[in-house]
DRENRO-798246 format. One record per atom (N, C-alpha, C, O): residue in three letters; x, y, z. Coordinates in steps of 0.001 Angstrom, whole numbers, plus 524288, in hexadecimal, padded with zeros to 5 digits. Layout:
! DRENRO-798246
AlaXYZ;...
***
This chain:
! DRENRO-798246
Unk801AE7747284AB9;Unk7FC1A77560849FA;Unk7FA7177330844B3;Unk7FC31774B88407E;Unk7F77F770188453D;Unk7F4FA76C4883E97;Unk7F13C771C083EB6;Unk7F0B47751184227;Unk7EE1A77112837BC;Unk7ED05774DA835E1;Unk7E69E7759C836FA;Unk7E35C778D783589;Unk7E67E76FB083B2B;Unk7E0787706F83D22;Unk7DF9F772C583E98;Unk7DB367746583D96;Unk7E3527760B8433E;Unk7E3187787B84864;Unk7E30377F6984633;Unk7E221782F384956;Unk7E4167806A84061;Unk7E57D7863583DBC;Unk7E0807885983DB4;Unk7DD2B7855B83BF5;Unk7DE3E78EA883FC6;Unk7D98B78E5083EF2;Unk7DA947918F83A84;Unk7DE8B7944083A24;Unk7D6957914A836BB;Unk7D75F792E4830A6;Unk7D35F799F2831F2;Unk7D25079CCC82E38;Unk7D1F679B4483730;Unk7D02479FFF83657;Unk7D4807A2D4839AD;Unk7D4937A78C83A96;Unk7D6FA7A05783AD3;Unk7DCE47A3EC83C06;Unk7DD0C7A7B88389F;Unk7DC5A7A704833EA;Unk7DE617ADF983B9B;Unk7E0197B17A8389D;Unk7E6627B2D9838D9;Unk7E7BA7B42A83D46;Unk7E9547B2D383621;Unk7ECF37B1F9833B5;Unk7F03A7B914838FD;Unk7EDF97BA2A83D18;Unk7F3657BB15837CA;Unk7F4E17BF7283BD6;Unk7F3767C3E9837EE;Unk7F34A7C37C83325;Unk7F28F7C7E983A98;Unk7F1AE7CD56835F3;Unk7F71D7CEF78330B;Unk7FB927CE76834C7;Unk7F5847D10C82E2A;Unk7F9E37D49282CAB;Unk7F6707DA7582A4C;Unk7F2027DC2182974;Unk7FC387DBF882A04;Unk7FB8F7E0F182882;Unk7FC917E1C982389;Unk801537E11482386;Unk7FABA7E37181C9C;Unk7FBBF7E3F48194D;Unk7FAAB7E9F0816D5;Unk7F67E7EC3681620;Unk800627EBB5815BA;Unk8019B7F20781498;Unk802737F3D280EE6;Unk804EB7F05D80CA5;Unk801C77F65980CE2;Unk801607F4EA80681;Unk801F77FB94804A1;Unk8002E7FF8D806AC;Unk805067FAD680036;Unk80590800877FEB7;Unk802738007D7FA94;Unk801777FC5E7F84F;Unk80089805017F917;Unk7FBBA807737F571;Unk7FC84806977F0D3;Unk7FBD6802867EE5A;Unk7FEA080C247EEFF;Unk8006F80CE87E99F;Unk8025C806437E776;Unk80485803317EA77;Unk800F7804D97E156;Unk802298015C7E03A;Unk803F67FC707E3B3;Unk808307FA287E3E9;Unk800827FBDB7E5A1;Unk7FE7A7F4EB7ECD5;Unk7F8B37F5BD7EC91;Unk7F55D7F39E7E9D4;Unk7F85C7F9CB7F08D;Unk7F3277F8BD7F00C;Unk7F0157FB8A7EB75;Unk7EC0B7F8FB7EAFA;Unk7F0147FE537E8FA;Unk7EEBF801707E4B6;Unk7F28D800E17E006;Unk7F7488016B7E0B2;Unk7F0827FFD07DB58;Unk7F2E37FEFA7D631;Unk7F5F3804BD7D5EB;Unk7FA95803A27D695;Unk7F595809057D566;Unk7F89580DEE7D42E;Unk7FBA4810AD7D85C;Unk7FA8C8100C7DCFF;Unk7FEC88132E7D711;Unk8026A817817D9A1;Unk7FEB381B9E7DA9D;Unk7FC5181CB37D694;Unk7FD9281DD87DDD6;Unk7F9BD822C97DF04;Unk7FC54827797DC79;Unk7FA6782A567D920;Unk7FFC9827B07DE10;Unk8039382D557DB5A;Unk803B882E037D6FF;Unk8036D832557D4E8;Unk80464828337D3EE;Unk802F282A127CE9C;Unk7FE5F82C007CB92;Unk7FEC882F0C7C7E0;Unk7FAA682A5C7CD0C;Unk7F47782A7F7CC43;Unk7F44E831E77CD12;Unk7F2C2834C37C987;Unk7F60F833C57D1EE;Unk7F68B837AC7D31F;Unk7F95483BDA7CFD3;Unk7F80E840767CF54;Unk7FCB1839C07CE0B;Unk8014183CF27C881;Unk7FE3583C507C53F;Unk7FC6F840717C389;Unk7FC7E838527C341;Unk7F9CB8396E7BECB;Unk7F68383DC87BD9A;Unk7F60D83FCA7B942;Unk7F3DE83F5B7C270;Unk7F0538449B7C30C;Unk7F3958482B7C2DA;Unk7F1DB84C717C17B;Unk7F7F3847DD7C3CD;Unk7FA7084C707C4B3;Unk7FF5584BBB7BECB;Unk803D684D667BF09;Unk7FD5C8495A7BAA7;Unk8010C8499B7B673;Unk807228465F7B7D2;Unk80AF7846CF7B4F3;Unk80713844967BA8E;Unk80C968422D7BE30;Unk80E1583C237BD05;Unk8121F839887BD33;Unk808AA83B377BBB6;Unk807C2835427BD46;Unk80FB08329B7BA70;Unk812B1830FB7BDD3;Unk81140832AC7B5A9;Unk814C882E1D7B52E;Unk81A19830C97B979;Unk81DBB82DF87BAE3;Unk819B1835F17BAE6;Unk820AE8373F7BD1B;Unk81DFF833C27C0D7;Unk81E3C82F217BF8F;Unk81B76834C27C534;Unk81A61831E87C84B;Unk81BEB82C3C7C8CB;Unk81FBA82A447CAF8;Unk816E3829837C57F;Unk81886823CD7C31B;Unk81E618226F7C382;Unk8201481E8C7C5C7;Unk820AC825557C18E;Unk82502824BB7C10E;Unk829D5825167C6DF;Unk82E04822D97C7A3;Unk82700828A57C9CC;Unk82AAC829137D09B;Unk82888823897D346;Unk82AB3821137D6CA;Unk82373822357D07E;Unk81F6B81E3F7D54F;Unk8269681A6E7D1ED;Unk82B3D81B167D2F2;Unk825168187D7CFD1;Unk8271F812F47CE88;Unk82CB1812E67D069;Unk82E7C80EA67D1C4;Unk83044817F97D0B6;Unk83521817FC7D188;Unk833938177B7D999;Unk8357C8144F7DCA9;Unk830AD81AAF7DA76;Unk830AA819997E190;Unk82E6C813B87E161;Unk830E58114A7E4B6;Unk82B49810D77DF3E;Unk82A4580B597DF61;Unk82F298082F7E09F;Unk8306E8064F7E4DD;Unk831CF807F77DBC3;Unk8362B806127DB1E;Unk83A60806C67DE65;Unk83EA0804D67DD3F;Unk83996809FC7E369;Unk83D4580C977E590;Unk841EA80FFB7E3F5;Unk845B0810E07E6CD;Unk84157811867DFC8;Unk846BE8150D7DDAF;Unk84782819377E059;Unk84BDE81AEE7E16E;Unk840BB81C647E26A;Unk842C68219C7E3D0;Unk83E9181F2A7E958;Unk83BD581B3E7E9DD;Unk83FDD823E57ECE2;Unk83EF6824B67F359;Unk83812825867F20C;Unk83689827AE7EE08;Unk8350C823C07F57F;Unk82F97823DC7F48B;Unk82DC5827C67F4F2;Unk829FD829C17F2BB;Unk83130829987F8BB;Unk82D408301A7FA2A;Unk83064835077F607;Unk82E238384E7F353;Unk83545834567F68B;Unk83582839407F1BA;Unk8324A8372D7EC84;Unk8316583AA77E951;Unk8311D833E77EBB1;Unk82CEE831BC7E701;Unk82896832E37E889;Unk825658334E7E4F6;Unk82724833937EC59;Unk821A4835017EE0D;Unk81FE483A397EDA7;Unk81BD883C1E7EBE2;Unk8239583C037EF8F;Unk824BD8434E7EF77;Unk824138454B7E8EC;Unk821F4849657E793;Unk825B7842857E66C;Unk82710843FE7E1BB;Unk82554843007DF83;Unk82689844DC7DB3F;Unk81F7D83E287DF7C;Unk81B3883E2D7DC16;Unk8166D842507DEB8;Unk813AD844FE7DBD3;Unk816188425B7E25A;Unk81270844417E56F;Unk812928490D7E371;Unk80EB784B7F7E1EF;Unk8180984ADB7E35F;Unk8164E850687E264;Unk8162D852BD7DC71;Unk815CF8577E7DBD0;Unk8166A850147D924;Unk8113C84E5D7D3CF;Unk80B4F84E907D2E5;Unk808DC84E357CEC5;Unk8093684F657D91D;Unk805A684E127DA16;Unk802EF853447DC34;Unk7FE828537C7DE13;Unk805F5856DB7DBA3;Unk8052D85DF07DF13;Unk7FFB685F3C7D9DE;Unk7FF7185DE67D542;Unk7FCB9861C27DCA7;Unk7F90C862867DADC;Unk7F3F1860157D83F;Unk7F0508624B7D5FF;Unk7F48C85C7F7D8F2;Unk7EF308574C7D956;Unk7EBA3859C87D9A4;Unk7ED5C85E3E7D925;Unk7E68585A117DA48;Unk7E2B485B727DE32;Unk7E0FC854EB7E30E;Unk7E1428504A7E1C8;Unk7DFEC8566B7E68C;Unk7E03A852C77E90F;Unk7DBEC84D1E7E86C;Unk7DC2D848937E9FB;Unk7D7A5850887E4FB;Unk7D31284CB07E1DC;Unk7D5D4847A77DF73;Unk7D2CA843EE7DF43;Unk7DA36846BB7DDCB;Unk7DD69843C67D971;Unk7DD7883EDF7DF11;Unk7DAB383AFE7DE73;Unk7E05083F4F7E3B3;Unk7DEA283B7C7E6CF;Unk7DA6E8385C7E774;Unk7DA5F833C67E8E7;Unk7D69D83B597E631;Unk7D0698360E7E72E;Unk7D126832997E207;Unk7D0A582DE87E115;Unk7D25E836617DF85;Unk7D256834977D8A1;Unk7D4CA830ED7D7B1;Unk7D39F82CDF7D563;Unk7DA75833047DA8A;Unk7DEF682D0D7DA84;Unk7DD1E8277A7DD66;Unk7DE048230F7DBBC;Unk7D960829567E3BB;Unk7D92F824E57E683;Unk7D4938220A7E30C;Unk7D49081D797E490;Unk7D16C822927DFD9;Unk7CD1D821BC7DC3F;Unk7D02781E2B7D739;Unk7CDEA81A587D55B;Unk7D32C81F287D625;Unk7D60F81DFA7D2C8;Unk7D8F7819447D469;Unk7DA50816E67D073;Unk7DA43817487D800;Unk7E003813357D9DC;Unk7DC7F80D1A7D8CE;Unk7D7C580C487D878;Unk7DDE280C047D8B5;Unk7DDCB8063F7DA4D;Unk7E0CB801507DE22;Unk7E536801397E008;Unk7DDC67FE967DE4B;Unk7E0007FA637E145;Unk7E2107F5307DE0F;Unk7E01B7F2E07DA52;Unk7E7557F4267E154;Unk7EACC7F0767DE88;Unk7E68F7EB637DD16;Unk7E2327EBCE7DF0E;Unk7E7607E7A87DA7B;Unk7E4F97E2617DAA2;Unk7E5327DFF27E05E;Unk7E9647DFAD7E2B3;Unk7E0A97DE3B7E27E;Unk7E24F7DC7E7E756;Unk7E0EB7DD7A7EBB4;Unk7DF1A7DAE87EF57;Unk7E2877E3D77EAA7;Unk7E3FC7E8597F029;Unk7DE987E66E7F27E;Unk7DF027E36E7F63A;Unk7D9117E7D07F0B3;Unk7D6C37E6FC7F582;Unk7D4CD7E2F47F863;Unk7D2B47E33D7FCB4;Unk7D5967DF397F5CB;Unk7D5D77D9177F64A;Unk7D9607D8507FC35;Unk7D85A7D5C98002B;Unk7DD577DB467FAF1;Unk7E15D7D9027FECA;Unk7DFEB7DB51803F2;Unk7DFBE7D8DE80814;Unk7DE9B7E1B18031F;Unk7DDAE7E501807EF;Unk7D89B7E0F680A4C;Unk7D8427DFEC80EFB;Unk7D50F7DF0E80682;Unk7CEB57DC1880959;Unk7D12E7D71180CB1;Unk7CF407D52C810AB;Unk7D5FD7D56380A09;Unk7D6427D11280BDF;Unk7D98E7D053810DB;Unk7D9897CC8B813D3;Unk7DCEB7D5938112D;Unk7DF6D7D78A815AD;Unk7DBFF7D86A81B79;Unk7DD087D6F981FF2;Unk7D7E37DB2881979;Unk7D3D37DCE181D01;Unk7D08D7D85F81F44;Unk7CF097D882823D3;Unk7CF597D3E281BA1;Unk7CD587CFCF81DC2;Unk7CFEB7CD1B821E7;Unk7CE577CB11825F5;Unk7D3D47CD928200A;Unk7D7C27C959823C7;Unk7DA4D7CE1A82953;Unk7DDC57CCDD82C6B;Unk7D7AF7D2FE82948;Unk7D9E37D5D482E61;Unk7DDF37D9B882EAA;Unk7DE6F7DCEA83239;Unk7E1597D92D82A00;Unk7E7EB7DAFB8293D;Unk7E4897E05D8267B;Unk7E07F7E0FF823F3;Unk7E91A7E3E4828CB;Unk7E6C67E88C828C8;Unk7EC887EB1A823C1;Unk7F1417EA5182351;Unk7E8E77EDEE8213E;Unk7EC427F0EA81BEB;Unk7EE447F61F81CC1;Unk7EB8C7F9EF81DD7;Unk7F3827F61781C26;Unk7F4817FCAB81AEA;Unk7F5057FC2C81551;Unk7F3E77F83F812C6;Unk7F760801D581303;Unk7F8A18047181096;Unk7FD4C8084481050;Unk7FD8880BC681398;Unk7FFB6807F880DEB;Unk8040C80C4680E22;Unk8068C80D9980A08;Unk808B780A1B80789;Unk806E78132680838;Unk80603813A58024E;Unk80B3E8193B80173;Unk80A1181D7280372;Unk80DBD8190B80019;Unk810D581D9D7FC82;Unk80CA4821D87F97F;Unk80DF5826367F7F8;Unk8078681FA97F903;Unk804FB8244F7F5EF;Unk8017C8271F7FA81;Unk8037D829457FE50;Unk7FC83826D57F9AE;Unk7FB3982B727FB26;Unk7F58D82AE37FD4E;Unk7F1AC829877FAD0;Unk7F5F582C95803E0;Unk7F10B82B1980903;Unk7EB6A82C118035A;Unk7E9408284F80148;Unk7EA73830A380243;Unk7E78C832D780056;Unk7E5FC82DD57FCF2;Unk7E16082DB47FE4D;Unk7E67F829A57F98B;Unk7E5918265A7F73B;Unk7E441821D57F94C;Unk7E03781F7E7F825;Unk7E80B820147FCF3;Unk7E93381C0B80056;Unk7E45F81B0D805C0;Unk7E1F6816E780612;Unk7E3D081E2780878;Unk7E0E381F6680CF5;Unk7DA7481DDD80A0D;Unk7D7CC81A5C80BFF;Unk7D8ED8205480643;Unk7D2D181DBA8042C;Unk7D1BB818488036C;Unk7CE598158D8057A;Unk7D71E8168A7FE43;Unk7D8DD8116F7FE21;Unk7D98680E5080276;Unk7D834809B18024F;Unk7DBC5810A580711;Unk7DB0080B9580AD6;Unk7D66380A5D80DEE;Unk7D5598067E81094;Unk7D3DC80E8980D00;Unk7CE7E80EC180E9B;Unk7CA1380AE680E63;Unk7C75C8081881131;Unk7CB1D80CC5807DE;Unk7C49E808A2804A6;Unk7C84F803E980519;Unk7C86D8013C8011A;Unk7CA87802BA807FE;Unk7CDB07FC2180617;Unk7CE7E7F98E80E0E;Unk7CEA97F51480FCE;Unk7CEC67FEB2810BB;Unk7CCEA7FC198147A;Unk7D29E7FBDB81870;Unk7D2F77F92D81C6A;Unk7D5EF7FE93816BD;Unk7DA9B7FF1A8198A;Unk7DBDF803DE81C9C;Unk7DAB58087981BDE;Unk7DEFA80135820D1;Unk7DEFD8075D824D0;Unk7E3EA809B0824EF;Unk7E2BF80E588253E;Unk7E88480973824E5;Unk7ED3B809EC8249E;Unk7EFE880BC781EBD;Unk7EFF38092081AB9;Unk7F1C18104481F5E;Unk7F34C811E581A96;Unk7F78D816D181C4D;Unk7F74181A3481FB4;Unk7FAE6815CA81907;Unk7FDEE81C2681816;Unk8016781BD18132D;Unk803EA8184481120;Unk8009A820B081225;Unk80163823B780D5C;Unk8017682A3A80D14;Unk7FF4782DBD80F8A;Unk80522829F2808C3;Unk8042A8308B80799;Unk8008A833E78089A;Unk7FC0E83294809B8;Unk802558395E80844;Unk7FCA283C68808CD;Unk7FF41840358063E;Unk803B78418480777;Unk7FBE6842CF80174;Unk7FD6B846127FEEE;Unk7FA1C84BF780076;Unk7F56A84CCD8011A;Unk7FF9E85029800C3;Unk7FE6085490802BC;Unk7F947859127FE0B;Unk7FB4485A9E7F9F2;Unk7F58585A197FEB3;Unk7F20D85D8C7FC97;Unk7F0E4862247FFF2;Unk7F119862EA804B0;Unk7EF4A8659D7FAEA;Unk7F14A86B117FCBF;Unk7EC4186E8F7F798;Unk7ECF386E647F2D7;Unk7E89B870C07F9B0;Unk7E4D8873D57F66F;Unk7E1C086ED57F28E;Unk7E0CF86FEB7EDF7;Unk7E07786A1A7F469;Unk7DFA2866C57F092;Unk7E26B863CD7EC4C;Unk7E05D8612E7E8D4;Unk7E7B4864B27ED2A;Unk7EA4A863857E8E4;Unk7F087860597EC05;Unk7F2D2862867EFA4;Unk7F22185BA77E9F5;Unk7F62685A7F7EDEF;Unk7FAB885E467EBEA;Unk7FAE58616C7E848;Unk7FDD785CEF7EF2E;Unk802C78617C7EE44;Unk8089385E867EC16;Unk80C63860827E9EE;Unk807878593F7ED8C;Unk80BFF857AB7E9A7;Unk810F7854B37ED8F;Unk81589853E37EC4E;Unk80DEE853507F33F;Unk810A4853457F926;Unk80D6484E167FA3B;Unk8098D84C467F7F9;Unk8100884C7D7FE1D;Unk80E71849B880200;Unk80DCB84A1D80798;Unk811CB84C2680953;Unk80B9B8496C80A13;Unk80BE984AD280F79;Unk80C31846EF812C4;Unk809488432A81373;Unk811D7848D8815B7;Unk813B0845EC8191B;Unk81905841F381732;Unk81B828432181340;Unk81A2A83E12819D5;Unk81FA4839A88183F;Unk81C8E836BF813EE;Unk817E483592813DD;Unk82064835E08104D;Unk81CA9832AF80A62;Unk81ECA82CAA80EEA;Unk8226182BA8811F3;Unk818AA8295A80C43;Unk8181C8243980EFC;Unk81C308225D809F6;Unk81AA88229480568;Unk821A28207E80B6A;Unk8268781F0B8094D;Unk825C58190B80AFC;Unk822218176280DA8;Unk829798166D8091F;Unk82A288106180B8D;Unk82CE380D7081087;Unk82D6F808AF81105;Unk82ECD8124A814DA;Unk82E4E8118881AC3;Unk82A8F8143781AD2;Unk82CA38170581E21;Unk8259A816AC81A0C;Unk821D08188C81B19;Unk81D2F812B181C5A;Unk81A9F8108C81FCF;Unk81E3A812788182C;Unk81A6780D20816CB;Unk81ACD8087481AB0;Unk817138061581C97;Unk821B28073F81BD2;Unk8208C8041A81F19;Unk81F878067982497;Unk81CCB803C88277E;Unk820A280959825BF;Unk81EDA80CD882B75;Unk8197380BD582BDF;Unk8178E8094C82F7E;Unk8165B80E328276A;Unk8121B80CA082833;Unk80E178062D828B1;Unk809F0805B882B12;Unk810A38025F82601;Unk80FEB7FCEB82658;Unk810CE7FC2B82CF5;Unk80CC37FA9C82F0B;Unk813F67FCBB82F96;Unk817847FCCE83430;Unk8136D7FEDE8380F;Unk8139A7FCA083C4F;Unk810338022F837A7;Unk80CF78059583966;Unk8081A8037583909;Unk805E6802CC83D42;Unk804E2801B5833AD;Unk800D47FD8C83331;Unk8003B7F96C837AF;Unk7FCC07F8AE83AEB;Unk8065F7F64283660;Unk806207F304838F2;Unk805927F15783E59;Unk804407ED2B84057;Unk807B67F83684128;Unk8083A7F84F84770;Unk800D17F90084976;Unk7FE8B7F79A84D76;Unk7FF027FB98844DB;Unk7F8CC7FD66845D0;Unk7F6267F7938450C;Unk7F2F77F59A84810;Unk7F7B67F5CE8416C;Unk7F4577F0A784074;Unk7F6877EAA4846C8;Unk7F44C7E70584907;Unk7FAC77ECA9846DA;Unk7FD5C7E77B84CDB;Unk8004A7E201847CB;Unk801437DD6F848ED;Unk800F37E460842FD;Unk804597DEBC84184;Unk808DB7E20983F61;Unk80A5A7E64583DAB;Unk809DA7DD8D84092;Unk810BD7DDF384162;Unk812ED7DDB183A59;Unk810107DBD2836F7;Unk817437DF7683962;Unk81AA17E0E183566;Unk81ADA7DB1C831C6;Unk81BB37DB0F82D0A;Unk819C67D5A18358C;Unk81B877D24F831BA;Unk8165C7D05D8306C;Unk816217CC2A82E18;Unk8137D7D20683135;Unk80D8E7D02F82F73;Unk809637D58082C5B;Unk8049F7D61D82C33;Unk80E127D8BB82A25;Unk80D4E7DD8282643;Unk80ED37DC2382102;Unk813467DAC881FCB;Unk80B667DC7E81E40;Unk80B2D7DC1181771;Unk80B887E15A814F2;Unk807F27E43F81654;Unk80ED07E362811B3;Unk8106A7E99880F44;Unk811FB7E5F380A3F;Unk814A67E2028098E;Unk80E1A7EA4180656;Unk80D557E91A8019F;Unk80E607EDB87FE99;Unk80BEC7F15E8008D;Unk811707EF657F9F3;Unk8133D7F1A37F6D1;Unk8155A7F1E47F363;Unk817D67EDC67F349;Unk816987F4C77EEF1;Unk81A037F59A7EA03;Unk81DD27F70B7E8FF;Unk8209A7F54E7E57A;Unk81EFC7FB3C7EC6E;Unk822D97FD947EB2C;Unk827057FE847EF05;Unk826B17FC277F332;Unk82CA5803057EDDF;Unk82FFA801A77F0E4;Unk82E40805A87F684;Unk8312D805C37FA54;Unk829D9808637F65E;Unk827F080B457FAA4;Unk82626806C17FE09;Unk826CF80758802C3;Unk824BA803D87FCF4;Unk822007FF4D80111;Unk826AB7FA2F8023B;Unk8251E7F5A68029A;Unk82C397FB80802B6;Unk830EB7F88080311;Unk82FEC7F676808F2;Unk82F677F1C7809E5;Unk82FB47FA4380CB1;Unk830917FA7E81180;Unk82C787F962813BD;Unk82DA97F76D817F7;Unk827DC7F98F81336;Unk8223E7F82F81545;Unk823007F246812DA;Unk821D47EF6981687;Unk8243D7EF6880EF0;Unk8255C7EB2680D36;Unk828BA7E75B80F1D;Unk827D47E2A380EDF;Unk82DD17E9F681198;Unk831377E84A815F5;Unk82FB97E7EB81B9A;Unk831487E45B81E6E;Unk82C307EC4A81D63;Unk82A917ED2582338;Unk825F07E6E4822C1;Unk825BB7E338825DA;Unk823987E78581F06;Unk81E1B7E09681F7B;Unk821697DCC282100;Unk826387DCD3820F7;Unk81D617D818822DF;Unk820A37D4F08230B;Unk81DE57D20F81C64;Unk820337CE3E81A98;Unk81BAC7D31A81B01;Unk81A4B7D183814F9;Unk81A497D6298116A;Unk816817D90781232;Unk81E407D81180CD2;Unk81DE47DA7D809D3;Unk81D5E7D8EA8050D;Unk81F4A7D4E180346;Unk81AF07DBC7802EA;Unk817D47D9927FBE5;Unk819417DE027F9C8;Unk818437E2807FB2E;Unk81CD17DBB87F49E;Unk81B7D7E00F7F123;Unk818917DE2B7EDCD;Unk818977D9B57EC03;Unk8147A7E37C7EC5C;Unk80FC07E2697E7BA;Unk80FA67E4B87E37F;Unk8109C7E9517E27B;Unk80EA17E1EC7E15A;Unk810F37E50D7DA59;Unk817367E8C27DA9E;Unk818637EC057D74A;Unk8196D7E7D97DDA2;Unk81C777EA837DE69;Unk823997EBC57D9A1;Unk825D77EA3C7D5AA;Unk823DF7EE637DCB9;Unk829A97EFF77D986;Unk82E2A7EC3C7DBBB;Unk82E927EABD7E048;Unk830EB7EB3F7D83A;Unk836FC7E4FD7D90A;Unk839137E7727DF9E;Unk83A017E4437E31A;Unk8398C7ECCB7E077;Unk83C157EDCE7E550;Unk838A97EAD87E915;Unk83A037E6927EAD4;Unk834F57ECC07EA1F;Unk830267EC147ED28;Unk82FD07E3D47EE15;Unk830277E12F7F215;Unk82F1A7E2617E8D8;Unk82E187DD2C7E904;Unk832747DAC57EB5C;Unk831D47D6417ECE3;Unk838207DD8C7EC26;Unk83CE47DA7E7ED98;Unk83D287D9457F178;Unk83EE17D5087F2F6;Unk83AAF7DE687F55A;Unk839847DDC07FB24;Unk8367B7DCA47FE23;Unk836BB7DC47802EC;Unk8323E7DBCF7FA62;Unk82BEC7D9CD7FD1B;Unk82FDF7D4AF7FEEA;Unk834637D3357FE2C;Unk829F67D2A080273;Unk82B067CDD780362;Unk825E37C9327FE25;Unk825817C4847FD19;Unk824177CC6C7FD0C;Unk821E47C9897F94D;Unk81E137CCFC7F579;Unk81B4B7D0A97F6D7;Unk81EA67CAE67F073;Unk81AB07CE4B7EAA6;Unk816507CD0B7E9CE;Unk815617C89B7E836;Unk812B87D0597EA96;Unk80C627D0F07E740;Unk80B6D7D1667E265;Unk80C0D7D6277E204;Unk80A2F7CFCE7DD9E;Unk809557D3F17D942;Unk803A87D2F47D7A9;Unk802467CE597D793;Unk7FE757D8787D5C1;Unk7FA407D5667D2B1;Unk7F7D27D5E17D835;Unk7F8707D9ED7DABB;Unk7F5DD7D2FC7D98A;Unk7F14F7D61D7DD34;Unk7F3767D5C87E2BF;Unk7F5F07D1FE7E45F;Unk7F2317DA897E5DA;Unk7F4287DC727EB42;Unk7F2DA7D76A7EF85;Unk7F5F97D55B7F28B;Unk7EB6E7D5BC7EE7B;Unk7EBBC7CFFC7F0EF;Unk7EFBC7CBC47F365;Unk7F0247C95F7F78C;Unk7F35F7CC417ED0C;Unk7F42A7C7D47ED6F;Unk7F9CD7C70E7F32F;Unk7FC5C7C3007F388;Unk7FA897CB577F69D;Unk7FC557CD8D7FA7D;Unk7FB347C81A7FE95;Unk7FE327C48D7FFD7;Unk7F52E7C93380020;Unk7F41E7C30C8024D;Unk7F5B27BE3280265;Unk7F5617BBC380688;Unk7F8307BB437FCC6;Unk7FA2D7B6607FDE1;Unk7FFA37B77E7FF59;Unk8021B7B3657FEDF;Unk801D47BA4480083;Unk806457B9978042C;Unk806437BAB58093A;Unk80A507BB5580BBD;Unk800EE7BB1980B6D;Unk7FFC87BD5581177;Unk7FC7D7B6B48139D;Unk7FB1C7B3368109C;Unk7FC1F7B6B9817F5;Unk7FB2C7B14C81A8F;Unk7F67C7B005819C4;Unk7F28F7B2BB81A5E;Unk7F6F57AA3F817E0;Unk7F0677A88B8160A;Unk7ECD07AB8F81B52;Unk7EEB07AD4A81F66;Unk7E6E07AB7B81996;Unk7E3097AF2B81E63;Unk7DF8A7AB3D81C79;Unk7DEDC7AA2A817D6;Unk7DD217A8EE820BF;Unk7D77D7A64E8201C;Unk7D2A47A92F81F82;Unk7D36B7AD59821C8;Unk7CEC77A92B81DF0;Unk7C8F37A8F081D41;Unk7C9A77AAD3822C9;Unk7CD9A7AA638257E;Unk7C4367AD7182443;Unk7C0237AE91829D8;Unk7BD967A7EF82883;Unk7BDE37A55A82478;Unk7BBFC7A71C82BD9;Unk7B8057A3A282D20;Unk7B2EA7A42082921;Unk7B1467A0B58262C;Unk7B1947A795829A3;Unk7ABE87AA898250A;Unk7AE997AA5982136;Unk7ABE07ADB481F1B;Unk7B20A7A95C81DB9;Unk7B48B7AADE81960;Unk7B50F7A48081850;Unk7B4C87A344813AD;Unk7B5857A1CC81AB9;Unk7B5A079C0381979;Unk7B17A7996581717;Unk7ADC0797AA81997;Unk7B1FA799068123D;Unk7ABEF7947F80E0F;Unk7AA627911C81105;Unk7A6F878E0A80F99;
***
């Protein structure tokens, strides 16, 4: 086929792109933001970076900041989701995802209560994450239910993907840390972003600096027709 015959409004096949929260799509750790209210903030700091790194098991790290977190009032959540930000990029990429059809999850080690608004105002439907247990207004220092661990994560990618109809090798999972190992292995494109040396060893390829820049390793996409000068 000569390149006469290529039509340039060809759309390229869908994918699916899955992305973890905390530090991907959002510059901060939620938990910590959360310690800080609760006087906690550096022990914390200090479990986040060792479960990053993979030293310790995600969920007894989870258990064990969380419950740092007993007696909050539950107000500190709006406060926190008010507070977060978005990586360089992040919504660039989600607009540019959406243009082109490919539908976004989310899947996060922290926490629905943050996550679920966030995917909201940005336009994404697919998400899971924590849910932290409250009790008289005040959380208790628990989680409720299996902590979303890193076979959690990919279960859930796995699950996106059966809802969305594309298949495993046309799935993009984006992350930092060693919780997002296996959702990074299950893609058939894994990125680590800003990530930690474990993480980057096994991606299949590194981001750093803005989340965007995710796109030039995904298949050139033409213009609509209307989008053409």
């Amino acid at each position: 086929m000569s390149t006469d015959d290529v039509d340039p409004t060809a759309r390229p096949e869908r994918r699916l792109v899955v992305m973890d929260v905390d530090s991907t799509l959002i510059t901060a750790e939620v938990v910590e933001l959360l310690a800080d209210r609760a006087g906690a903030g550096a022990v914390v700091a200090l479990v986040t970076e060792r479960a990053m790194r993979g030293e310790i098991d995600f969920a007894t790290s989870l258990h064990e900041r969380v419950a740092l977190l007993a007696g909050l009032p539950v107000e500190v959540l709006a406060d926190v989701a008010a507070e977060v930000e978005l990586s360089p990029g992040a919504r660039e990429l989600v607009a540019e995802c959406t243009r082109r059809g490919w539908p976004v999850g989310l899947v996060s080690g922290g926490f629905a209560e943050i996550v679920e608004p966030l995917a909201a105002s940005l336009g994404i439907r697919h998400t899971v994450a924590n849910r932290l247990e409250v009790a008289d207004g005040r959380l208790t220092g628990r989680v409720l239910g299996p902590v979303v661990d890193r076979a959690a994560k990919a279960t859930a990618l796995r699950a996106f993907a059966d809802l969305e109809g594309v298949p495993l090798e046309r799935c993009v999972a984006i992350g930092d840390g060693a919780n997002d190992l296996d959702m990074i292995a299950a893609a058939g494109l894994g990125v680590a972003y800003n990530a930690k040396p474990l993480v980057r060893d096994h991606a299949d390829a590194a981001v750093d600096g803005r989340l965007d820049g995710v796109l030039d390793l995904l298949d050139p996409f033409p213009p609509r027709p209307d989008e053409v000068p």
